[in-house]
MIMITOR-989695 format. One record per residue: x negated, y, z of N, C-alpha, C in turn; residue in one letter. Coordinates in steps of 0.1 Angstrom, whole numbers, plus 5000, padded with zeros to 4 digits. Last residue first. Layout:
XYZXYZXYZA/...
END
This chain:
510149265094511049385097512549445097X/510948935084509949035089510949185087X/513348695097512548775082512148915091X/513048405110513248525110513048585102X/512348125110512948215099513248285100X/510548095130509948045114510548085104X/511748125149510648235148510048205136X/514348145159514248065152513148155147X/515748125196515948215180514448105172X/515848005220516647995208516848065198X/513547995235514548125232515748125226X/512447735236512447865249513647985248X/512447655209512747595222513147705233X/511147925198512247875196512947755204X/508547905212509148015214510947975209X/507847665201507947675212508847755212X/507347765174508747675174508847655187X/505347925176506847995173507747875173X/503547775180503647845193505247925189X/503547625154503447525173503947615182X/501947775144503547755142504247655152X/499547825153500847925150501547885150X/498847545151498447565163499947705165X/498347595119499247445130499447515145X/496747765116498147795115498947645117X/494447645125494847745129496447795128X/494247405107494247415122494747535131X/494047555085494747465085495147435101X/491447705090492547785088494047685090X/489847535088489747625105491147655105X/489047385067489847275077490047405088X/488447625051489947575049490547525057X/486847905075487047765067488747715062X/487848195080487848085084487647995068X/487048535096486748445084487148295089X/489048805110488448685108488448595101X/489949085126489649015115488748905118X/492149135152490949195145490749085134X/494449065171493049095177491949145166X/496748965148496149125161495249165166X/494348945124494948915131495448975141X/493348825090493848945101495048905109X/491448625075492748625079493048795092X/489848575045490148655052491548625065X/487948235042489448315044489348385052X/485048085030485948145041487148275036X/484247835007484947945007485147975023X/482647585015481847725012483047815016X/484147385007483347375017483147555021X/485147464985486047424994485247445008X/483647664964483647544967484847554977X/485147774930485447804948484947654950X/486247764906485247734905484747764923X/489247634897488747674901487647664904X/491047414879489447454881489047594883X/493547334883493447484880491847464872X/492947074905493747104887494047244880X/491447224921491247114913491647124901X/492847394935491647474933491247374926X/494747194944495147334930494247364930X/494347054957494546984950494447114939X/493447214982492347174975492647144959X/495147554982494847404986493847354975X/494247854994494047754983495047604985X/495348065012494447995011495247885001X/495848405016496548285016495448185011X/494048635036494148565022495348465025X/495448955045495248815046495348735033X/494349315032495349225045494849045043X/491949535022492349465020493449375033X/489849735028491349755029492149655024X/487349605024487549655035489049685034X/487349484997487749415009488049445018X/487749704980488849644983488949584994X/485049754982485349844987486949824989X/483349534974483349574991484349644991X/484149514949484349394956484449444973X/482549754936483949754941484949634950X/480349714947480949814953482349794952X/479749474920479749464939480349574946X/480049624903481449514903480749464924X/479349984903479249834901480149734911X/481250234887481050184898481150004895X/481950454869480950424872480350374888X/484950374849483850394862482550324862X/484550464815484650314827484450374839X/485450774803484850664802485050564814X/488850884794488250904798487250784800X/492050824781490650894767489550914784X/493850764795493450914797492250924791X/493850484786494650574776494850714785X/491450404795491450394777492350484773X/492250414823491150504816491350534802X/494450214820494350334826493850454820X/491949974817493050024810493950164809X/490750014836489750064825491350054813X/492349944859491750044861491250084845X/492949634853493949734855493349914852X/490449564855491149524844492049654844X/489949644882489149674873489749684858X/492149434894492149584898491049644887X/491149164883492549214880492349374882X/488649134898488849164884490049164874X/489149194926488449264917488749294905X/492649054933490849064933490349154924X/495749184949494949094939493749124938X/498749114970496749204967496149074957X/500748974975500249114973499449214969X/500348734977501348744966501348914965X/496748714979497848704985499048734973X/494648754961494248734975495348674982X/494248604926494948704937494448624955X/492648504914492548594907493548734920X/490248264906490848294915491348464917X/489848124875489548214880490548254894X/490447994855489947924861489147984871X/492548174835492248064839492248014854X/491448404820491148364837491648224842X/494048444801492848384796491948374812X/496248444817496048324812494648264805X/495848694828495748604841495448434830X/496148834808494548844814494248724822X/498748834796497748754789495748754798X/500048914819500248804818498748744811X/499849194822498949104834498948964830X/500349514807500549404808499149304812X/500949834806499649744812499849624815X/503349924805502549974793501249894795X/506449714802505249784812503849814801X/508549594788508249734788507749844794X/507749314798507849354779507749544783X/507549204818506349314818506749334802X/509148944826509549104831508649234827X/507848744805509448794805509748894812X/505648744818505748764804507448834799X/506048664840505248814840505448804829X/506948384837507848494840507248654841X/504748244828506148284820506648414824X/503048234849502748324837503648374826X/504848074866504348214869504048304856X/504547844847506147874848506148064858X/501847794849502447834838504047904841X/501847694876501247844874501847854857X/503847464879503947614883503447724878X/502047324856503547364853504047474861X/500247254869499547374859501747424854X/500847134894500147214897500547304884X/501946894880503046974892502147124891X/499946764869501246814863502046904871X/498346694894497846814885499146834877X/500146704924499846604910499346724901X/499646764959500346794944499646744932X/497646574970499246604974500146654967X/495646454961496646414960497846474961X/494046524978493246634964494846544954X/494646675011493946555004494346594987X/494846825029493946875023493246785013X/497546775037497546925031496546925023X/496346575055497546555046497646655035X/494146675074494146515061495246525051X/495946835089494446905081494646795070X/497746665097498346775092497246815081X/496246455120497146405103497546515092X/495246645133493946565127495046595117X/498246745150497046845140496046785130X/500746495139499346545147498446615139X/503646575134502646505130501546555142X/506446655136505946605149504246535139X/508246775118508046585119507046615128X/507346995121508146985129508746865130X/505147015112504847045124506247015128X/505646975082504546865089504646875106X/506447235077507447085076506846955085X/504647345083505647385087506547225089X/503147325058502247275073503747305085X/504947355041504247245037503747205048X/505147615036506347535040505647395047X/503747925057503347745049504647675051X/505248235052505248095056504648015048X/502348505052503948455043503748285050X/501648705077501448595065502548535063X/501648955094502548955084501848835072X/498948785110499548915104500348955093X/498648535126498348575113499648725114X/497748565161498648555151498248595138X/496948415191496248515183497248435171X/497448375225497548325209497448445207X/499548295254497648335252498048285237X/502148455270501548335264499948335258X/504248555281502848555291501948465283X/506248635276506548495280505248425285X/506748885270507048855286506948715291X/506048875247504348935253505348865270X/507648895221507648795229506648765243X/506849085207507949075210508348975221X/504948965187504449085199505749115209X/506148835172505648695182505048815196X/506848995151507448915157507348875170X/503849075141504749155149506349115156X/502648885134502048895144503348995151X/505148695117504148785116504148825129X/507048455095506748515108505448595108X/507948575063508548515075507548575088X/510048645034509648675041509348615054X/510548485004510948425022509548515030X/510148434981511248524984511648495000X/508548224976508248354974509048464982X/506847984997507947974995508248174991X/504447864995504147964997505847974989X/502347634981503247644996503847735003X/501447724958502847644955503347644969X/499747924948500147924960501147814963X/499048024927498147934934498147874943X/500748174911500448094906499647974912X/501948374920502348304927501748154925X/502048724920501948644908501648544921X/503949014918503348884932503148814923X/504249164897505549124901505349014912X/503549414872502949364886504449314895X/502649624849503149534850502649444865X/502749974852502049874858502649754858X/503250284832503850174846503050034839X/502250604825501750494830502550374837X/503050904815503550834823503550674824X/502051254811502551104810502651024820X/504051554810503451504819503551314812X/504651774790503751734790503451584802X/507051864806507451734790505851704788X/507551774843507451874829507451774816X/510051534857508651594856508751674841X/512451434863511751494871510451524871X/513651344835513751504839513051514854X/512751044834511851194829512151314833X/512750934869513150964853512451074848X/511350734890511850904888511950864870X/512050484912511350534899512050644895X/513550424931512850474935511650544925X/515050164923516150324923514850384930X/513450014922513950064907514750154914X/512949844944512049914937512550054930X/515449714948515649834953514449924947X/515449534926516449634926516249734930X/512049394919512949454929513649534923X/510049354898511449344897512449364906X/508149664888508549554895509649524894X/505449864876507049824870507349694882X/503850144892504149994893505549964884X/502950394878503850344885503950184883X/501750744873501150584877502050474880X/501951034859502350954869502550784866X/500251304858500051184854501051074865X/501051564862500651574849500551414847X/503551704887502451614882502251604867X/505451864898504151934893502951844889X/507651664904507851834894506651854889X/506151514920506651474910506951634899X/506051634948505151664941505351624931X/509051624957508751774956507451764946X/509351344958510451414941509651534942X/507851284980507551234962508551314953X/509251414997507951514992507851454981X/511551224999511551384997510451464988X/510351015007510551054994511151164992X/509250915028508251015021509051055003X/509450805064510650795047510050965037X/509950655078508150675076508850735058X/511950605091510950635100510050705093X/513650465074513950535075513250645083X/511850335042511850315058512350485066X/510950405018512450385021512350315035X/509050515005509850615000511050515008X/506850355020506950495024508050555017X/506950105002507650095017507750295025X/505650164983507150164979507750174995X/503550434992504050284988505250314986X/502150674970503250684975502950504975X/499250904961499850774966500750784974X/497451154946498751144952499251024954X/494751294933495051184938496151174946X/493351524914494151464926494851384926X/490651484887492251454894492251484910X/488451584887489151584875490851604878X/486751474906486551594905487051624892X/487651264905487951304917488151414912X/486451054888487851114887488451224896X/483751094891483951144874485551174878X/483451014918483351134913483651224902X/485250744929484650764915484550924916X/486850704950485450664951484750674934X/489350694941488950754948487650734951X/489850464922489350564915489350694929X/490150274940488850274934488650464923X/492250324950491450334962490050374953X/494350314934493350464936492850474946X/494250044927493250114916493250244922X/495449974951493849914949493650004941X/497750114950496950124959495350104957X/498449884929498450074929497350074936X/498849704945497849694934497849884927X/500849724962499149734964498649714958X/503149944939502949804948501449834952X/504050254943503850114939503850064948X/502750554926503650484933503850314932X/500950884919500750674921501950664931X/500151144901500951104915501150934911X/497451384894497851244895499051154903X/497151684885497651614895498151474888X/493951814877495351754872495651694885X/492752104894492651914891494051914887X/492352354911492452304896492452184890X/491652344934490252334924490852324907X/494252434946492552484950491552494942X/495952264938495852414932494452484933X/494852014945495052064926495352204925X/495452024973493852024962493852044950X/497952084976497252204980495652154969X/499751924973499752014965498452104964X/500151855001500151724988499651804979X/501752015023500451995016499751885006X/504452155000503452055009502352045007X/505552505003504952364997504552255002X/507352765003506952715007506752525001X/508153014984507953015003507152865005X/508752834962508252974963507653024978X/509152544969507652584956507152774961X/512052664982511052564982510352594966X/512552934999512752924986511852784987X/514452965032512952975024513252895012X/517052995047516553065035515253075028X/517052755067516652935072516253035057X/517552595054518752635062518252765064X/514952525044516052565032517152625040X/513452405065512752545059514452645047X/514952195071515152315081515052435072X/514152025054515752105056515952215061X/511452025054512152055040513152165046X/511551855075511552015076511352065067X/512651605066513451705081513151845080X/510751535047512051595042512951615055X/508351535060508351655052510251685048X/507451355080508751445081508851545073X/505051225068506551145071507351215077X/503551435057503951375050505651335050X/502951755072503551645077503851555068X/503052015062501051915065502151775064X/503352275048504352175053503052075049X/502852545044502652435041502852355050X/504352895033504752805044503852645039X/503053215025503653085024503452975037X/503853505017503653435025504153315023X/505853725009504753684999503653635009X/506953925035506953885025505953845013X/506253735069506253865057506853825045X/507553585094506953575084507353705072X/508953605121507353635117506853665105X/511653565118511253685115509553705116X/512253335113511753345099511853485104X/510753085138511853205140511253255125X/509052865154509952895147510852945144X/506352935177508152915175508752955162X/503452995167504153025169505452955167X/499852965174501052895178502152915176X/497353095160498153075170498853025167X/493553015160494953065151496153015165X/490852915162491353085163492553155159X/490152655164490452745147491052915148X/490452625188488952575179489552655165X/493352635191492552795197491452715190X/495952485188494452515174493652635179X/497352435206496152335204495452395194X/498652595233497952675220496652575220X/500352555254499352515252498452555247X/502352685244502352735262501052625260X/503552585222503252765223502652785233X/503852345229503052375212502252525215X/506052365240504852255247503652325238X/508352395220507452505235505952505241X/508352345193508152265204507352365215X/508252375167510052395171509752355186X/506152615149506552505157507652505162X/503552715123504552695134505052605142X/500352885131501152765127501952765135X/498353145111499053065123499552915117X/497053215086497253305095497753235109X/494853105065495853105071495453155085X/493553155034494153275044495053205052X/491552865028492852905025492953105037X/488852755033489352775016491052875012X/488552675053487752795048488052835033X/490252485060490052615069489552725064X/490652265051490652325042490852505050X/490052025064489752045052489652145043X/490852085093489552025090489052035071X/493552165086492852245091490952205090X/494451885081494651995076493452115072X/494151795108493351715098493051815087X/495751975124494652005125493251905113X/498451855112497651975111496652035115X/498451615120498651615103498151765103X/498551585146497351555141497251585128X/500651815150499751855155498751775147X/503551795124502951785139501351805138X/503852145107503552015108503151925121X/502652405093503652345095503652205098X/501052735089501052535084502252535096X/501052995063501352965083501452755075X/498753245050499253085045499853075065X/498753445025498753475040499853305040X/496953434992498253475001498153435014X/494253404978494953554983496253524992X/494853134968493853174981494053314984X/497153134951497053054959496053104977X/497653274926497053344936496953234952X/499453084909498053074906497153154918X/501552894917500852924925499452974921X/502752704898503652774906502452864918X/501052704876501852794875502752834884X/499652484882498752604881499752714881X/500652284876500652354888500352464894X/499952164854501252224854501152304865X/496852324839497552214846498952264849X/
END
């Protein structure tokens, strides 16, 4: 493997970690018995005059490069400050790969696994949730996940480490998307060896079921309306859900909750022509952005049909992430998972965020096979998760947007179009 080369004595050398306290004792939970380490450092007094890893019989030391020997390494545990103490490690003369690594690195050297590195959208996410739960890949690959939101939030900003593990990856996974900013976050060939391939993921929010669901409009989310806690108000919020134009519009003609559920849910409101011309005019356009994505979505989503295929303009179901997955496989020549289509159903839903919900008239002229009656919606909320009916959910986000146009009376800011973060 490529990695193998910056570090084959890996378990012989005299290891100090690096990092705040929970990223290095998680650290330490994993890999205590596998590594020589000798201490850990620190820029924080508090750190030295406490001594939190005495349960691992190691000390605490202030960062000063006269502790450290020669042929000694530094692991840097901390994901979301790896590139602050990157810097530091480089101001004080430590060689990066030579002196010192992240811990991102450490299981492919340990066991020898190809290194896998994934960047993306949540449909990444979904396929190395699943192939993290697969023993055939685990124990073959390491596993490296980057979101797109981790390489560019200035707080949670992980792309430092993504260019450090990129050098030493053998597989790298990548969403193709149409975001501009996406695209200056995709590494080029010279940041990886000439063996390494290289996988991208046609995937662009497919929108096809959603027509109320305005795309490019970020809107209100529980984290907004937490903002507002001095106004003493009692409500429970959808969680980062994309705006209903449609229940929105209705709420601010003043309709009445009964008339709002009747109106949204009558099998009228959008014309089957309106209906199959959107989702075709969606299938168009994955067709026209995914020409130079090596795992194209268009022709799966068209033969599906009649198939409910995404949760949200972010997360997509089973049998897209499966699809995705065995494709993958075909071209690392390795066999299907061996994991049944129920496991993998659970194992998305537990990580999974908020459904956007149907309307009736599209789960009609689509044919969808969902009863109406039957289906319950994921929705997350601040307070925790919860299933709703179509008439609960309809009601429910009447009642939401009721409380942010209050808030907008009250405040004068405009809680229906703010854009999230």
């Amino acid at each position: 493997m490529n990695s193998k080369k910056m570090n084959e004595n890996i378990r012989e050398r005299d290891v100090w970690l690096y990092g705040a306290q929970d990223e290095v004792k998680a650290f330490l939970d994993k890999y205590k018995t596998e590594l020589k380490i000798c201490g850990v450092i620190t820029e924080y007094m508090d750190e030295v005059r406490v001594q939190p890893y005495k349960e691992w019989n190691l000390q605490a030391e202030l960062m000063n490069k006269n502790i450290f020997q020669e042929g000694q390494l530094i692991i840097v545990c901390h994901r979301n400050e790896f590139h602050v103490q990157r810097w530091r490690l480089l101001y004080l003369g430590f060689r990066e790969y030579e002196d010192f690594i992240s811990g991102s690195l450490i299981e492919s050297l340990l066991y020898n696994k190809n290194l896998m590195l994934c960047m993306g959208t949540h449909l990444i996410s979904q396929v190395c949730l699943l192939f993290q739960n697969c023993k055939e890949i685990t124990g073959k690959y390491s596993i490296v996940y980057y979101a797109e939101s981790d390489l560019m939030e200035p707080y949670r900003n992980q792309y430092a480490e993504y260019v450090h593990v990129a050098r030493y990856c053998d597989i790298y996974i990548r969403s193709d998307c149409e975001k501009e900013s996406f695209r200056l976050k995709v590494l080029n060939s010279k940041a990886f060896t000439e063996n390494c391939k290289v996988i991208t993921i046609a995937d662009y929010g497919f929108a096809g079921y959603f027509l109320q669901i305005e795309r490019n409009r970020d809107r209100i989310s529980d984290y907004l309306l937490r903002g507002y806690e001095r106004l003493n108000m009692s409500y429970e919020t959808v969680a980062c859900a994309r705006e209903d134009k449609e229940i929105l519009k209705l709420c601010k003609e003043g309709k009445s909750e009964e008339d709002i559920v009747q109106t949204v849910g009558d099998m009228k409101f959008y014309s089957q022509e309106c209906v199959n011309a959107y989702f075709d005019s969606e299938v168009e356009r994955f067709k026209r952005l995914e020409t130079n994505a090596d795992i194209k979505l268009s022709g799966f989503i068209e033969a599906n049909r009649g198939k409910l295929l995404c949760r949200n303009l972010n997360e997509w179901h089973e049998p897209v992430v499966s699809y995705v997955v065995d494709e993958i496989l075909k071209r690392l020549e390795l066999p299907s998972l061996n994991i049944g289509t129920q496991d993998r159903e659970r194992l998305l839903e537990d990580f999974c965020g908020s459904d956007i919900p149907v309307y009736p008239c599209v789960k009609e002229a689509l044919g969808l096979t969902e009863d109406i009656e039957e289906t319950k919606y994921r929705v997350v909320t601040y307070f925790g998760v919860r299933y709703m009916t179509w008439d609960e959910y309809v009601r429910y986000t009447v009642q939401y947007l009721r409380q942010a146009i209050d808030i907008m009376a009250f405040t004068g800011m405009d809680m229906t179009l703010e854009p999230v973060g």
